[in-house]
N, C-alpha and C positions, 0 to 999 in steps of 0.2 A: 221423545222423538216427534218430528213435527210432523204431520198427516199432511200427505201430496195434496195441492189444490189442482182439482181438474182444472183442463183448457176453460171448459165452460163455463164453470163459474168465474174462471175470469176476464172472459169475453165478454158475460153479464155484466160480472163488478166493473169493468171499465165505460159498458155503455149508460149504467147507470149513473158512473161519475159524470160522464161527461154531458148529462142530460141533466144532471142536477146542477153543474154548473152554472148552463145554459139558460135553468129555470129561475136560481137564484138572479141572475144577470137579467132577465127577464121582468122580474118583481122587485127589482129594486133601479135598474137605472130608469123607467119609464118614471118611477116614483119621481126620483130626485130631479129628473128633468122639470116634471111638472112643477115641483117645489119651488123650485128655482123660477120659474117660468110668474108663478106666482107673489115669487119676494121681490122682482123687480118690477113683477105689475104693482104690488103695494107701491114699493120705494119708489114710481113714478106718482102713482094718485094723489097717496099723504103727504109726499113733500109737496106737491104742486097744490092741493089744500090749504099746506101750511104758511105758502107763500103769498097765495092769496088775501089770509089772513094780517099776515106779515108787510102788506102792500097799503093794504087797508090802514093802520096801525103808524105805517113811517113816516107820516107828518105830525105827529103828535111829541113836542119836545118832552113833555113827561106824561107816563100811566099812571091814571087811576082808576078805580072803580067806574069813573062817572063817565067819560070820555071814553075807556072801553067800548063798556055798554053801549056808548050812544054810535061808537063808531061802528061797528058789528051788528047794531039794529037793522040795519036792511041786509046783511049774511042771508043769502039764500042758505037751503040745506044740504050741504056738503057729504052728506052719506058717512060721515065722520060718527062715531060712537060717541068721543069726549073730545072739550076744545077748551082747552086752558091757556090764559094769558098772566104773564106775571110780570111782575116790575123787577128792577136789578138787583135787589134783594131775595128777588125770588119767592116772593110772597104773592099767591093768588091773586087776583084782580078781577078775574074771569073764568068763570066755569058753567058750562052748557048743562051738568048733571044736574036733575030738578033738587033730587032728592039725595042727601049724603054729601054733599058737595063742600069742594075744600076753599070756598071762598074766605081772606081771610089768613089761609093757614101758609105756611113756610113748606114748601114743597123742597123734595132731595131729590129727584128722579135722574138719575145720571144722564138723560135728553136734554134736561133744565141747564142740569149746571155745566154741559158742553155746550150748549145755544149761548148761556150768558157768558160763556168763556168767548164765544164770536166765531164758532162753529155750529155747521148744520148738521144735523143727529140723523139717525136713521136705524131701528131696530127691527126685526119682524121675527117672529116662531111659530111653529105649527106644534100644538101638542094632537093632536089625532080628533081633539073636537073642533079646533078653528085655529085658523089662524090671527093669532095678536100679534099687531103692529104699532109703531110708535113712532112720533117724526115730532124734531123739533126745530127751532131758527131764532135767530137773535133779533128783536127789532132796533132797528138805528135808525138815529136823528142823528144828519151833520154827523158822521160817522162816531156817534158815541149811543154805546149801546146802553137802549133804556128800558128795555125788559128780554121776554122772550116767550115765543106761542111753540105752545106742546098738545099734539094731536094724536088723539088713542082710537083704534078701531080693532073692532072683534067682529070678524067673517067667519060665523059657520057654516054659510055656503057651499062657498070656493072646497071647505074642509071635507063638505058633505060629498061634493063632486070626487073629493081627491079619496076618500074612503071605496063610493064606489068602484073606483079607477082599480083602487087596489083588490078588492072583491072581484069584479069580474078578471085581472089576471090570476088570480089566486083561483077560481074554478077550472080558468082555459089551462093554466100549468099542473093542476092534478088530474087533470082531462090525458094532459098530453102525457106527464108523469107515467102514469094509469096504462094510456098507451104503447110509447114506450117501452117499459119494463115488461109488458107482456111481449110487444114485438122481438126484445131483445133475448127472451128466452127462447120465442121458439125459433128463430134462426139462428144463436146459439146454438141452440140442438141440432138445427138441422147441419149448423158449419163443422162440430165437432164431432157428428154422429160419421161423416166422413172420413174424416181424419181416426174415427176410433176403429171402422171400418179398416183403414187401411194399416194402421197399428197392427190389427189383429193377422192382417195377413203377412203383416212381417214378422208377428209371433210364430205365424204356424212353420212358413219358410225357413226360419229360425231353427224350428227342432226339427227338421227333415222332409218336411210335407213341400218338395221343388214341386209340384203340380198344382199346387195352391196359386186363383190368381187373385189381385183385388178387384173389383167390382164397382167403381165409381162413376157415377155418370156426370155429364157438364166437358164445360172446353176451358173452365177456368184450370189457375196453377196445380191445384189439387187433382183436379183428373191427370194434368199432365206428368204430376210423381206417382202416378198409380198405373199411366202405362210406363212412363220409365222401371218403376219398378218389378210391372210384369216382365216387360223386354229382358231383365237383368234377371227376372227367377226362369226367365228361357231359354238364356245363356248360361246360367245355374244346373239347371238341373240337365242340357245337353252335356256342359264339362264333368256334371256328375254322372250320368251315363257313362259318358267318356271312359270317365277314371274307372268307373268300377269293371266294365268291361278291358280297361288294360291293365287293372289289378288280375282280373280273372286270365286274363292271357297269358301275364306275365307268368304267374304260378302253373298254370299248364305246362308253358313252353318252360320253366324249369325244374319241374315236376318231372318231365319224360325223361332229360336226362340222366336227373339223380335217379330217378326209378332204375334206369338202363343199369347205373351204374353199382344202385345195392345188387339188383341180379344178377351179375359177371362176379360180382366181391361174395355173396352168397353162394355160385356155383364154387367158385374155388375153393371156398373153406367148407363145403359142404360135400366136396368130390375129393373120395382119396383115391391116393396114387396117379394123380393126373399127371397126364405126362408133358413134356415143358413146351413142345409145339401146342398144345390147346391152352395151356399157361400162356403163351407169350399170346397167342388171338386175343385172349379175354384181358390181356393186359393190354393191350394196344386195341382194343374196344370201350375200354372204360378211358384212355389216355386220349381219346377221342372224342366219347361223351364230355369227359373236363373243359376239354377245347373251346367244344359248344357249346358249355356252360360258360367258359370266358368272356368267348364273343357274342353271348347273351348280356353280362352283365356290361360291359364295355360299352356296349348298344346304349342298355337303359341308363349308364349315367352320363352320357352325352344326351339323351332325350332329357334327361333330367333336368342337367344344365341349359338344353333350350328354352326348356321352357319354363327356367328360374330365370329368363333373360341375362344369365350371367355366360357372356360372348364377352370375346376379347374385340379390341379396338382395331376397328378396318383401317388398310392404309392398302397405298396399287402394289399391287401384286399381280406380275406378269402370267397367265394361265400355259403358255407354250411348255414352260421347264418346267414345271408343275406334270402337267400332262405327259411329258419324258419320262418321270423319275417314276410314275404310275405305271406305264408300260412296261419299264424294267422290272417291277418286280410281277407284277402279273405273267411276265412272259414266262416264270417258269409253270407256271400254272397254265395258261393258257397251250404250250407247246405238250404237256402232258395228257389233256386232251384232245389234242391235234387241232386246238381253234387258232387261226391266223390274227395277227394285231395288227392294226395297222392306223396312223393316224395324218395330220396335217394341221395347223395353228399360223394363224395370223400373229405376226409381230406386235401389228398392235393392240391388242387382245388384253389390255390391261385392267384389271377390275380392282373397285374399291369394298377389298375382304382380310381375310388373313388366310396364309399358307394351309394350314388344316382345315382349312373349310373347302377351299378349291381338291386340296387331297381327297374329303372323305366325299365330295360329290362325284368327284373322276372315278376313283376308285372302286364307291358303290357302281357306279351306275355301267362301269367295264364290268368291275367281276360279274356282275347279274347277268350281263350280256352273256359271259363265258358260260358261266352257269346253266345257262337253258338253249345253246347256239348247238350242242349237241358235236360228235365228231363232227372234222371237216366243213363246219362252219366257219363262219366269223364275225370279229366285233371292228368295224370301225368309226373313230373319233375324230371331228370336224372343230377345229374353232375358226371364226369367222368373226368380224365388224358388221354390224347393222345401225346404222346411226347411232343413238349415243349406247347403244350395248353390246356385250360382247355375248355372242351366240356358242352354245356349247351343244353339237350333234353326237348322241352317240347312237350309231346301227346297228341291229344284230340280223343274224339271217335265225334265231331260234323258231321255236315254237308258236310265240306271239302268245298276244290274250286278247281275249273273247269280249267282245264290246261290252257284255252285260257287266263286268267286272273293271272297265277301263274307267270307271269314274270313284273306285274304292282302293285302287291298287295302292294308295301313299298313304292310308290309315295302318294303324301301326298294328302288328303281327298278322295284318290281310294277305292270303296266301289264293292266286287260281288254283293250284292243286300242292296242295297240304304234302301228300305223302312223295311229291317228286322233291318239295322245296326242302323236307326234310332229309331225302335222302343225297341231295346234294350238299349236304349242311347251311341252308338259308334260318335264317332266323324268324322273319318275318319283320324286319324293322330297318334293312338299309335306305327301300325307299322315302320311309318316314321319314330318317334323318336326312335323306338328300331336299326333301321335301323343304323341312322345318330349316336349312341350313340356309336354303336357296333363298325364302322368305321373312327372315332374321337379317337377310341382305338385301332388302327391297328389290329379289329379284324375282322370276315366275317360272313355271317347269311345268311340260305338258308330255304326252305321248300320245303317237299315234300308230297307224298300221304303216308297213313299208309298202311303197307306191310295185315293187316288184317283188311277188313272192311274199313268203313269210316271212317272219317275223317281226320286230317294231323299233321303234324310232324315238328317243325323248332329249327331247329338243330342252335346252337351259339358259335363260336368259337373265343375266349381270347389268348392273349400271358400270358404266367404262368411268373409271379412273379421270377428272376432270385436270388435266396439265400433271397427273403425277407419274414419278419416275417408280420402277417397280423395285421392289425393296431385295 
């Protein structure tokens, strides 16, 4: 199994590549410049020597020894190493070498025998002590070639210089090398000490610690995914809050009324000879606990589905016959607590939702009205046009709520008073869903106090249906 390589090491490994490259490039193309720079200074000097020589030589219809000699006797000194002339055979004629010299001998030199071929030669190499050079040219009489002068020089110099050249970049590059490789580790360290920094707090967030934040300072990218990241363990661990507090709710509120309901199923099987008027209470007490339990569960999986974003597809939907078919059935409910209904709707009051949506905002937000309006109250329902939205008023004349509670009322099993909401049978969860229903439809919901007397006011606002007819 292959072992993880850290960030770091390979932020190192790449900066050291790319410095080594840098230094390789460094140490060798100044080299080859200069090399070059060097071979065509040669192959100007020694050809232009050779020509000289060559100049000297072209009135001579044929080479000998003796006419050589005598022609090249006033040859200044050329800075030439060796100066060889031959005849068209290629045999020496001329040689500057005091000592060892090939006067005499039948020369091969591949300069020779391309000069007496009627070409101008040209060699040069550097072996790391000097550079050797070679240069040769045919000489001609009346265009027939009658020997040929070949010229050797050996510069240790120029070599000596090009050695330095290469020493001093060879110190500045382990200089800088040296540099470098230190610089690269420690900002290395210091770029992935950040990043391990912020790894770590997406370890801890990871197994439960949402108050965990990362800690990174700077304005680069890396601070900026370490507040993204905080923002997001903020909104983490709020919806963890969230949930665990409507985990806790939810089992409360269906806790009381199984509870209710072993108690009533306990007294019966535990009471003998009960007689069948206190049987039928306790049976139409627990038939009622079920109830509540229904429209508990009913509740949480429409929250559910809100907030699986799994909504069905909006299209206009007229809110007036909507708002009719709501009244009809609350009215028997409302008339048995003696609450009046009463409503009015704009025609063109058309919203882009679906039918159960406009249903369970009407509905919730009447019956709640009914609900806390108390006898001889009532609820009335407004819709109206306001530019491009369609406005939903519903009034009660109840109870009202208490400002200190008017900004918590649509978090879900939020009750002003617990034991009246229960004893109405409220759940604690309509406003949530009128809430979430309203906002799933890009639209907003508020309440206020009623300008006269008690009770309140919550006002619903829809985007209107753009040219559509209502379905």
């Amino acid at each position: 199994m292959f072992r993880r390589i850290s960030l770091q090491f390979k932020f190192g490994l790449s900066y050291i590549i790319i410095i080594v490259a840098v230094l390789a490039l460094m140490n060798t193309y100044p080299l080859l410049v200069s090399q070059n720079l060097v071979f065509r200074s040669k192959e100007t000097s020694l050809s232009s020597s050779v020509k000289v020589i060559e100049s000297s030589l072209s009135g001579l219809a044929e080479l000998t020894e003796d006419n050589v000699a005598q022609a090249l006797s006033d040859l200044r000194d050329t800075g030439v190493s060796r100066i060889l002339v031959t005849d068209r055979s290629g045999r020496v004629l001329y040689d500057t070498r005091e000592t060892g010299g090939a006067r005499g001998l039948v020369v091969f030199y591949t300069e020779v025998a391309q000069a007496l071929a009627g070409n101008d030669a040209f060699y040069c190499r550097y072996d790391s002590e000097a550079f050797l050079s070679r240069a040769a040219a045919p000489v001609v009489y009346r265009n027939q070639i009658v020997g040929a002068v070949y010229a050797y020089e050996y510069d240790a110099e120029q070599a000596a210089l090009l050695r330095n050249l290469q020493k001093n970049l060879t110190a500045i590059s382990a200089m800088i090398g040296a540099l470098v490789l230190l610089s690269s580790m420690v900002f290395s360290r210091l770029f992935t000490r950040r990043i391990s920094d912020l790894l770590q707090a997406i370890r801890s967030v990871r197994e439960g610690a949402y108050s965990h934040r990362a800690i990174v300072r700077g304005n680069d990218e890396i601070a900026q995914i370490a507040a993204e990241f905080n923002s997001l363990t903020d909104r983490l661990q709020t919806t963890e809050n969230a949930r665990r507090r409507f985990v806790s709710d939810a089992s409360h509120e269906l806790k009381t009324p199984l509870a209710g309901i072993r108690l009533l199923t306990d007294s019966i099987l535990q009471t003998e000879n009960m007689d069948s008027t206190t049987v039928r209470e306790f049976v139409s007490d627990i038939g009622q606990e079920a109830e509540r339990l229904s429209r508990i569960s009913e509740d949480l999986l429409r929250l559910t589905r809100l907030d699986s974003g799994s909504v069905d597809e909006a299209r206009p939907v007229a809110v007036g016959p909507v708002l009719e078919r709501v009244i009809r059935m609350l009215g028997v409910v409302a008339r048995e607590k003696e609450v009046s209904l009463s409503w009015e709707a704009d025609d063109g009051a058309v919203v882009m939702a679906t039918e159960d949506d406009i249903h369970q905002i009407l509905y919730n937000l009447i019956e709640n009205g009914i609900k806390y309006s108390g006898q001889k109250g009532f609820v009335h329902t407004a819709v109206h046009v306001e530019g491009q939205a369609a406005v939903i008023d519903v009034e009660d004349n109840g109870i009202g709520i208490p400002d200190e509670d008017m900004g918590q009322i649509f978090e879900r099993f939020y009750r002003v008073d617990k034991d009246r909401s229960r004893r109405v049978g409220g759940t604690g969860l309509g406003l949530a869903i009128v809430h979430d229903t309203v906002v799933r439809r890009d639209g907003t919901i508020s309440v206020r106090h009623r300008s006269a007397g008690n009770g309140t006011v919550f006002t619903v606002r829809l985007p209107l249906a753009e040219g559509g007819e209502p379905s």
